[in-house]
N, C-alpha and C positions, 0 to 999 in steps of 0.2 A: 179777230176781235181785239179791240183796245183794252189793254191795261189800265181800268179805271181806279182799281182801290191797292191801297197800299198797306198790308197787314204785318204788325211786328207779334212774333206770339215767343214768346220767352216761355220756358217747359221747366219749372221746379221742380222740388222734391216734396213741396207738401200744396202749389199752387198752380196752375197753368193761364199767365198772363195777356193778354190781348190789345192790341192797340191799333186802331182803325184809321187812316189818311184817305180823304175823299172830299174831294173841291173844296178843300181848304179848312175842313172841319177834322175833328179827331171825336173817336168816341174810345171806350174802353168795355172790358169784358175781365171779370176773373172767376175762373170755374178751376174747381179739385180736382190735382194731377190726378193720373190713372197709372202709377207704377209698373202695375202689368204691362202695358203697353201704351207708351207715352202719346203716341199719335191720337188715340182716342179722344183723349181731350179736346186736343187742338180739332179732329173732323167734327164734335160737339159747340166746339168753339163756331166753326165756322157756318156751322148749321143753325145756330143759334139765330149769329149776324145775318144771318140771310144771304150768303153770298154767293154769286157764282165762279168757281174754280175758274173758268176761263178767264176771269176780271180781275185775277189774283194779283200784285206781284207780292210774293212771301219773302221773310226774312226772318228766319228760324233761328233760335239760342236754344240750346239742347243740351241737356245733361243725361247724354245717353252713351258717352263715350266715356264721360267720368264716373258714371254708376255700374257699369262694365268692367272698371278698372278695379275700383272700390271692392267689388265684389265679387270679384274673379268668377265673371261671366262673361267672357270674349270666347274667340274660338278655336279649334284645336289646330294649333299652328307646330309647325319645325323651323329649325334653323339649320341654314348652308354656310360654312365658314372655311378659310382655309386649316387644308389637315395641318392637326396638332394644337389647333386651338377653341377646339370645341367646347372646352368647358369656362369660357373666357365669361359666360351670361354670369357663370356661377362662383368667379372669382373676387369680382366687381371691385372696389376702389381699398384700400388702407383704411377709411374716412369710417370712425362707429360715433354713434348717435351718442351713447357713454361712454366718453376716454376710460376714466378709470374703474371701470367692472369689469371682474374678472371673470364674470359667464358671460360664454358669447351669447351676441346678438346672433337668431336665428334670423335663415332669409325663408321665403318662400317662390321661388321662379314660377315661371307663368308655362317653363315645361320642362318636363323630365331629363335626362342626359342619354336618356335613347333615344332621342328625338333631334338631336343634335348631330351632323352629319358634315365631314370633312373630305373635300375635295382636295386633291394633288393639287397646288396651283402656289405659285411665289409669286407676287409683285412686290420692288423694294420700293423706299420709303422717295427715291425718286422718279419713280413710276414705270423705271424698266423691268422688263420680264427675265424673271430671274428662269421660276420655271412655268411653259406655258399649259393651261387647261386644256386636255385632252377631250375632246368632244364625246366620243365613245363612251368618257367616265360618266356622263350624264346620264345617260340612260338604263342601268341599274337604280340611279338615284329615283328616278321620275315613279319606277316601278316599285321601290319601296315608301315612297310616300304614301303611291295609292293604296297600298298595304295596310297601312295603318290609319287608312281614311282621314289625312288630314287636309282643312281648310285652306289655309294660309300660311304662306312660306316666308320668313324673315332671309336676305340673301345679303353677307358682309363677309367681305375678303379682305386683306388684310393691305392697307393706302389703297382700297379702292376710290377713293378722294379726289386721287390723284392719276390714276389712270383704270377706270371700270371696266374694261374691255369681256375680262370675265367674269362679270357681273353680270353683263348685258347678254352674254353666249348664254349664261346658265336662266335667265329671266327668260330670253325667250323661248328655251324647250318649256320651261314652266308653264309659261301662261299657254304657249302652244296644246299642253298636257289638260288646261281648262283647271289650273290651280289659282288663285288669289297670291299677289305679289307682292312683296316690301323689299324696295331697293336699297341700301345705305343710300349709294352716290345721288338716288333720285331725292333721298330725304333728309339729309345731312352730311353734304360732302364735306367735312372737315376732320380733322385728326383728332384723336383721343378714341380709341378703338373699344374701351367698356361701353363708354356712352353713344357714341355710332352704334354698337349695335344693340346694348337696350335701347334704344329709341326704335331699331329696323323691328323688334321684336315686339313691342307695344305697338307699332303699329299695325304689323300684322296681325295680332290677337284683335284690333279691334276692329278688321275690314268685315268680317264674315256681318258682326253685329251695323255695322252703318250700314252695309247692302242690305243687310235685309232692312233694315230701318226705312232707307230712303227709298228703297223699292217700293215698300207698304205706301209710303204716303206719295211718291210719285201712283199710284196706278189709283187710290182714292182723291189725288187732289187733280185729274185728267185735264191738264188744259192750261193748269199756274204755273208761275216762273217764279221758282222757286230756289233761295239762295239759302246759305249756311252761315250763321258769324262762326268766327273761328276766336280761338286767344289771344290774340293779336292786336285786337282793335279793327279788325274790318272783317266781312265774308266772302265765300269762296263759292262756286257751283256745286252741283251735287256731284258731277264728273270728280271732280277734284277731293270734294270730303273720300270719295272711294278709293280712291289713291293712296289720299293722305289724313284718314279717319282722328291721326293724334292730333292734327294740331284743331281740333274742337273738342280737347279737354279741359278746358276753363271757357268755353264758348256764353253759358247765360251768363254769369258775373261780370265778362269784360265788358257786355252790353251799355250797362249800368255805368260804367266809369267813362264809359265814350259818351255818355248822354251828360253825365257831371263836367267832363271837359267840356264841351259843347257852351252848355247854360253856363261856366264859368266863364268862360271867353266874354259871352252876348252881357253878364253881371258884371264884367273886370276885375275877375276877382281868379288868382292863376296858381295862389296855393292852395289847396284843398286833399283837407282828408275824406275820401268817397265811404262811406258806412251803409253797407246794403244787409237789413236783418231782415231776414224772411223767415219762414215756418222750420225749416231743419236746418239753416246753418248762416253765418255772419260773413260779411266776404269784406274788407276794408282793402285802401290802397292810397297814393300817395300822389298827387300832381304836384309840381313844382315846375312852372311853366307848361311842362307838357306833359302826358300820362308819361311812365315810368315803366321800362320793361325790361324784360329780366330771362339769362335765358337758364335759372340754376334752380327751376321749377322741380319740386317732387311731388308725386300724388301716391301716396300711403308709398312704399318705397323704392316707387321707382323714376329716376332720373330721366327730367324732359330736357331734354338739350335742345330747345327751339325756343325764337323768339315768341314771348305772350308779356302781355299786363302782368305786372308784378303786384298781385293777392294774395291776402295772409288769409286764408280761411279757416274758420273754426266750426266745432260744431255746437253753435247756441243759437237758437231762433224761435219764434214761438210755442214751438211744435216740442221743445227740449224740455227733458222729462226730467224734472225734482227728486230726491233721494236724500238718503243718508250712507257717509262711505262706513265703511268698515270702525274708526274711531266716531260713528256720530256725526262727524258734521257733516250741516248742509251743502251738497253738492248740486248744480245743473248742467247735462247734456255729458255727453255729446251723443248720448242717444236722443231717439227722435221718436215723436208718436207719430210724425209724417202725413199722408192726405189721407189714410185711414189706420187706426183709426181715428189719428187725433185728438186734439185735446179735449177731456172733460167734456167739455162744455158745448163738444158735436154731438153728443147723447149716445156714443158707439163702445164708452170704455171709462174707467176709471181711474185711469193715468193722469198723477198732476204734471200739469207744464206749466212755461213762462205765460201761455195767454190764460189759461185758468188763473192765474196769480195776478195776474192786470185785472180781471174781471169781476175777481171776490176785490180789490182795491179800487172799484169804480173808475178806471184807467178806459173803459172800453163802454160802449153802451151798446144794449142788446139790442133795443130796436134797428139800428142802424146796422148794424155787423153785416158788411158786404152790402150795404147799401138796401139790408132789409131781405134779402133774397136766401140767407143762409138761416133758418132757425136758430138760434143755442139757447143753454139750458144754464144758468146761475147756478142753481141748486146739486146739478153734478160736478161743477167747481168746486161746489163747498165742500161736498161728498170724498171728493180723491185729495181734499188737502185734509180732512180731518184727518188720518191716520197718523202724518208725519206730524202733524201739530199735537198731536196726544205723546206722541216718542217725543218731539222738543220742548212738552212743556210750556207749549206757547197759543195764542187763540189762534184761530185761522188766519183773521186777520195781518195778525204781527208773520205768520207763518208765509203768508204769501208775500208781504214788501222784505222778508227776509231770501224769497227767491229771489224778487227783482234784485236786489243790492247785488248777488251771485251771480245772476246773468250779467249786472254791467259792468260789474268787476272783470270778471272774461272776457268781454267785449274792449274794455278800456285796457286790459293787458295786451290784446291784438294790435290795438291801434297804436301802443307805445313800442312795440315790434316792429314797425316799419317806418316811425318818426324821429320818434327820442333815440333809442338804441342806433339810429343813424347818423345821430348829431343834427336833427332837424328841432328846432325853437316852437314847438306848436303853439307857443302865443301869436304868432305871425297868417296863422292858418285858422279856415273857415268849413266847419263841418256840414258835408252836405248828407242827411241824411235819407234815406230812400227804403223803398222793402214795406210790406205788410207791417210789417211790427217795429219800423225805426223809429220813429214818430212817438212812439210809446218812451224811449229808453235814451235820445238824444240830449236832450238841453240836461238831463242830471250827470250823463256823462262829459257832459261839454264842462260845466264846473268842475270836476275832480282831473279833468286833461286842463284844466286852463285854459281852455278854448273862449274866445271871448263871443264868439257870432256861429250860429245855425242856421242851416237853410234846408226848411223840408220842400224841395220843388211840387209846383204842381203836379200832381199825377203820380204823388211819390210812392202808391202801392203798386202800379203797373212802371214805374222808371225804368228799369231794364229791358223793359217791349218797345218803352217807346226811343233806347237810342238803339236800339235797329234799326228804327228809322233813321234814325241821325250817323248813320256809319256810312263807308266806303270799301270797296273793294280792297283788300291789300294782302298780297306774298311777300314774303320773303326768299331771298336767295344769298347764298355764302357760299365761301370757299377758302379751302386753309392756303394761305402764299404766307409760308415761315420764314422771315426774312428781318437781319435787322435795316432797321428806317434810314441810317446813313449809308447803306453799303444798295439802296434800288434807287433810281434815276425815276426823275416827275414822270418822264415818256413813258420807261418800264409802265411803273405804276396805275397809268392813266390806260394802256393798253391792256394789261389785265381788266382795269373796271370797264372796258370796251365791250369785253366779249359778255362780263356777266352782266350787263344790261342789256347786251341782243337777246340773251337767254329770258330777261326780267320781259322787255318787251313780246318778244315770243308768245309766252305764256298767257302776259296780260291778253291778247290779240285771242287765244284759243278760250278764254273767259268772254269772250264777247266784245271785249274795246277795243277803239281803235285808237290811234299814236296819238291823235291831239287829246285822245280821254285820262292819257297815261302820265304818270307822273314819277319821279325816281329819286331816291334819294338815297346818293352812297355814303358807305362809313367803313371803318376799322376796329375791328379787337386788337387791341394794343397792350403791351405789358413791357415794363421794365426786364432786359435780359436776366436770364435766370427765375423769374415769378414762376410762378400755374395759375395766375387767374390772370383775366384781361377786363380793360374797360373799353368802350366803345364809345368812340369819336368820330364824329361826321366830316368828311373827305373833305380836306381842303390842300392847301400849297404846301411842302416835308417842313419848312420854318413854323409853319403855325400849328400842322398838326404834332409837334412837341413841346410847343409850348400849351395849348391847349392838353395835350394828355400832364405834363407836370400838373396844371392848374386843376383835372378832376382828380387825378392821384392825391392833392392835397386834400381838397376838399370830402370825399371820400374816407382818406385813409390817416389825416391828420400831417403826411408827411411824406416829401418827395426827391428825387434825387436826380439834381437838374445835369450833373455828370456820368451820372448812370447811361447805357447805350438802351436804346427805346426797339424793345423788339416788335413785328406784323406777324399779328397769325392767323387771322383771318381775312379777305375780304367780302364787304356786304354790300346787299342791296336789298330796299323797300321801295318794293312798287304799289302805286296804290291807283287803282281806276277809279275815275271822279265817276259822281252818280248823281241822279239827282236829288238833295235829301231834304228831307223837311225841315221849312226854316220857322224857326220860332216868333209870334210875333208879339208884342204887347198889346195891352188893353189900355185902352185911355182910363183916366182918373176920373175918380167916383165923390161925388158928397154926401152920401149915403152914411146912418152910423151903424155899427156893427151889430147894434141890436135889433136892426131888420134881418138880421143871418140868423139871430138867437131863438134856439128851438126850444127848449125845457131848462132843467137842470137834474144833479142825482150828486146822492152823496159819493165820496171823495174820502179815502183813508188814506191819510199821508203824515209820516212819520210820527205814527200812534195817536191821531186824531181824524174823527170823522170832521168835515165840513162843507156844506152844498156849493158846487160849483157849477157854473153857467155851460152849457153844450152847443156850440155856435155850429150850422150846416157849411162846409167849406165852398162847397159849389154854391151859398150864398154874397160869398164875401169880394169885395170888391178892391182893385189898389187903393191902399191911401188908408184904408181901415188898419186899426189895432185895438188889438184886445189887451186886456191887462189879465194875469196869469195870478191864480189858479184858474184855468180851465179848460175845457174837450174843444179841441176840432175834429168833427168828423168828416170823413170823406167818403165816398161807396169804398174805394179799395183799403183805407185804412184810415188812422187815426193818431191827431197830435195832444200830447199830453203836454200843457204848457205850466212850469211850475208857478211856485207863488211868485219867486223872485222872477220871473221870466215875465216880460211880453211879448208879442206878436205883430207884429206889422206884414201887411199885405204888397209884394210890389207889383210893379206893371204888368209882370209877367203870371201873376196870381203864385204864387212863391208865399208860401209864410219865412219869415226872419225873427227866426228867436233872439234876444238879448237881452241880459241880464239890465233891471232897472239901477238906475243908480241911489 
């Protein structure tokens, strides 16, 4: 049966997003995650749409590898290492979060130091066998594992990098044995042996949870072809998340920012700050021609040594619960009331949050919320702020636009983490924002960033479903070649990126493509002799790739050193399988004026005064239209608070553009 519909379903922590492709139309769907078991959702989701499994093709963003991690619920795993370095998980880098305190920073490992198991076996750092793995010794191993009933085996010996041989002896009595497998060589062949093997170790912890994950929802979704985004900016099979479950630890968020790159392109518009606010948490990021990525990712403290979207996550989102700290002040998040019970204003609890604080400031209108499908309740808003507003001495009202300011203070700290703090000019740059609750929080942090122009996209409460649609397949592959740049030969060079593109090829081919589908793109981690960090440059002629690493070293780091000898320590490859992906189209221009969209009005508390403002239907409005600010756009998946100074103009693509009047 033919593949008729095209479904992106993006899986929050307080929302489960839906976006439907079908001859040429899109429709959308948002139903409340089910934490318990995220698939739920999504088989309610698709029950809903009416769809048949067999007509699927899926394209999953999951937060089920990052809420595993978060919450130290993955599965009971060991590590294989060579003897004598068994407690290397536990040693981990020089590098504390506070230089100067003098209590140590506690760790907490993902497993015990009985769990941790050293085999005889030497490989040196040039890949000869120093001493070789005895077969025999395996087999005690196999039967102490079973002992201890463990899932999943992390396996890192020491430059397996560079020659795994006993890697590959010991993986296959393993999985022969019917244990779950984490390679280094298969998941990060490159040197730096703490982070090779946290990385072999995080991913083993999180196989037992994606197999069963995608087990569940392959045997309910009987008949779909169904793929994974990963962090990266593209997805992967489900074959593959099993393998390699980490690299779908930022999987929903990067969504979102392949959909911002996308629309930026088709708008012309190629700097952009991405601002994805949803119910528990903010996710910002940074384009500059092209997404930005990063492989010096940590998710609570453990180091991901793989390429993804470089995201600054925080936790403030509608769903982030109000307080007072220990001295009094107002504080928001980074706890969460999540898909239950949620805010206030679900009728389940009396927890103030940021969307109860929109809602007592007429920021939100009840009738519409979720496009009318969702009840809430005003009066439980008022209920869970009265407490804190009697401790601050303030009415509810002042109480509530005193959380907003906290939320987008947080928010507007995030964003200066990955622009300013970079030496990026955010006068230059155009805020896209997206997420249930962006739309609320964007044009007042756009004036205190400097931002001169916003753009809440169409469809900006589902965005991150819908660039699933907009993604592509893509792996990555590396390999450590430590070498400096004038002492390897173009040939050398060019034969090494030979073999690791047969491998990229390879791979691409066991995903489903074939060679005219596949695409490659090589590069280098590069560093001035003597550094420890690398920048990565795209493969060209040894003349240009030195001049081009001076030029990002400047730009980067302020300062370069065009006599310094230019070390190689990695080489890469991105392959990415074309697909076929949804193209965005415009709507022709409208004479229409904006107040055929205008549905009522409601009062409006904004910086200590009520005043009525207008509520215009967004699915009303048409290109060419603008509103003049103060006033609501609503939309079924969320809603745009446009200020006084602010209007709104509608473009072709039905996109609001917030800008400041002059």
């Amino acid at each position: 049966m033919q593949k008729e519909f095209r479904l992106g379903i993006d899986t929050g922590g307080t929302f489960t997003d839906f976006v439907l492709f079908h001859r040429g139309k899109l429709s959308t769907l948002k139903l409340p995650s089910t934490p318990h078991n995220p698939a739920a959702a999504i088989l309610e989701g698709i029950k809903t749409l009416n769809l048949d499994p067999q007509q699927i093709i899926l394209i999953h963003g999951t937060t089920v590898a990052t809420n595993a991690l978060l919450e130290r619920k993955g599965g009971r795993i060991a590590l294989v290492t060579t003897q004598g370095f068994e407690d290397i998980i536990f040693i981990g880098r020089q590098t504390r979060k506070k230089l100067y305190s003098l209590i140590p920073e506690e760790r907490d490992p993902l497993l015990p130091p009985r769990l941790c198991f050293g085999l005889a076996e030497r490989i040196l750092a040039g890949g000869h066998i120093e001493k070789a793995l005895e077969e025999k010794d395996i087999y005690p191993l196999v039967n102490r594992l079973k002992k201890s009933k463990i899932e999943a085996v992390a396996i890192c010996f020491l430059h397996a990098y560079i020659n795994p041989v006993h890697e590959q002896l010991v993986a296959h009595h393993l999985r022969k044995a019917g244990f779950l497998v984490s390679v280094s060589h298969e998941i990060l062949p490159e040197y730096r042996e703490y982070e090779r093997t946290a990385l072999t170790g995080l991913n083993a912890y999180l196989m037992p949870v994606m197999d069963r994950y995608l087990t569940y929802l392959e045997e309910n979704l009987s008949g779909a072809k169904i793929w994974i985004m990963q962090s990266n900016e593209g997805f992967i099979s489900p074959q593959t998340v099993r393998r390699e479950p980490i690299r779908t630890a930022l999987s929903g968020p990067a969504a979102g920012v392949v959909a911002a790159d996308q629309l930026g392109q088709i708008l012309g518009l190629d700097q952009i700050i991405t601002f994805d606010m949803g119910g528990t948490s903010t996710d910002v990021s940074l384009i500059d021609g092209h997404i930005t990525r990063t492989t010096e990712t940590v998710i609570g403290d453990f180091p991901l040594r793989i390429p993804m979207i470089d995201i600054h996550t925080i936790g403030a989102g509608g769903g982030s619960l109000a307080y007072l700290d220990q001295g009094q002040a107002l504080r928001v998040g980074p706890q969460s009331a999540g898909a239950y019970p949620g805010p206030a204003c679900y009728g389940h609890s009396l927890q103030p949050t940021v969307t109860d604080a929109n809602l007592i400031c007429g920021r939100l209108v009840p009738d519409y919320f979720l496009g009318g499908r969702l009840k809430i309740y005003p009066e439980k808003s008022r209920a869970s702020l009265a407490p804190l507003a009697r401790q601050m001495n303030k009415s509810i009202e002042e109480t509530a636009e005193g959380i907003i300011r906290v939320a987008n203070a947080n928010m507007e700290k995030a964003i200066r983490v990955i622009s300013i703090e970079r030496g990026y000019d955010l006068r230059k740059f155009t805020l896209f924002s997206f997420g249930g609750a962006g739309g609320l929080h964007a044009a007042e942090m756009a004036v205190h960033l400097n931002i001169a122009r916003v753009v809440i996209p169409n469809l900006a409460g589902v965005f991150s479903a819908l660039g699933l649609l907009l993604a592509e397949a893509v792996k990555d592959f590396s390999l450590s070649y430590l070498t400096r740049l004038e002492d390897v030969s173009p040939a050398e060079l060019s034969a090494q990126f030979k073999k690791l593109k047969e491998k990229a090829l390879q791979e691409m081919q066991r995903e489903g493509f074939t060679t005219s589908k596949i695409k490659l793109f090589p590069s280098l981690d590069m560093r001035y002799y003597g550094q420890s960090y690398e920048i990565e440059i795209p493969y060209s002629s040894r003349s240009e790739l030195a001049r081009i690493f001076h030029q990002q070293h400047h730009r980067l780091y302020a300062y370069h050193h065009p006599e310094q000898p230019i070390e190689i320590v990695n080489l890469k490859v991105k392959a990415v399988g074309t697909f076929p992906r949804l193209k965005l189209k415009p709507y022709p221009p409208s004479s229409k004026s904006p107040e055929e969209a205008r549905v009522g009005q409601q009062l409006l508390y904004y910086r200590g005064q009520y005043q009525k403002v207008p509520i215009y239907r967004q699915s009303y409005l048409s290109p060419g239209m603008i509103i003049q600010g103060p006033a609501l756009i609503s939309a079924v998946e969320s809603t745009t608070f446009v200020p006084p100074v602010y209007q709104a103009s509608v473009d072709q693509y039905l996109n609001l553009v917030l800008e400041r009047r002059d």
